[in-house]
N, C-alpha and C positions, 0 to 999 in steps of 0.2 A: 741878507737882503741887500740892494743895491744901495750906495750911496744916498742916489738921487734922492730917494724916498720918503729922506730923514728933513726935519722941519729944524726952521733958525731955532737956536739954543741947542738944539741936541749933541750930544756925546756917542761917539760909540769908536770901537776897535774893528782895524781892516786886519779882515780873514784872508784875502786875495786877492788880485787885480787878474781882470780876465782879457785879451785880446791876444794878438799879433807878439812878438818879440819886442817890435820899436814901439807899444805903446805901454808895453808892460817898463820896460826902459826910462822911457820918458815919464812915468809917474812913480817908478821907483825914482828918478832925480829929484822928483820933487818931493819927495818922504814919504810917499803913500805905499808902505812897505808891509807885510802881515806883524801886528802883535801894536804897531802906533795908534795910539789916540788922535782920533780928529773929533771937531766942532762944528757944527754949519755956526759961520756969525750971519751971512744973508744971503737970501736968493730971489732972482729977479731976471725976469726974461730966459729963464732956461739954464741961466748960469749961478752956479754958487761959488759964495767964497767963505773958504774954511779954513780953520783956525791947526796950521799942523808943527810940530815939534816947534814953538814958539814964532811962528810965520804965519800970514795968512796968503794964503793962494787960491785965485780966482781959472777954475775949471770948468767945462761947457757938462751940459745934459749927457751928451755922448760919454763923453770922460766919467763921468761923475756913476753914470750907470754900469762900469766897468770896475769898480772898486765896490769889491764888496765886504761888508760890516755885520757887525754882530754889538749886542749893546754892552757900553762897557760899564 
């Protein structure tokens, strides 16, 4: 399931990032890799910020719908 989906508190493990080259790129930078754990800490206006390899990182709806998860 996509990212976005998932509600503050939840946990789960990215399966894949889906888009373009430069977007897969650009969230592989940011650790959104297959097999890490992420957190939603909150979301608001479209955008969430989550909790990834001891960081948290704020990404838009778009972004967030292009990483996909599985529960960990």
């Amino acid at each position: 399931m996509p990212l976005a989906m998932m509600k503050v508190g939840e946990r789960a493990r990215v399966t894949a990032v889906t888009g373009g080259d430069s977007v897969k790129k650009h969230l592989g930078s940011l650790g959104f890799v297959p097999g890490v754990v992420v957190s939603v800490v909150q979301v608001m206006d479209g955008s969430m910020i989550l909790g990834v390899q001891e960081s948290r990182i704020a990404v838009n709806e778009d972004l967030a719908r292009r990483i996909m998860v599985e529960a960990a």
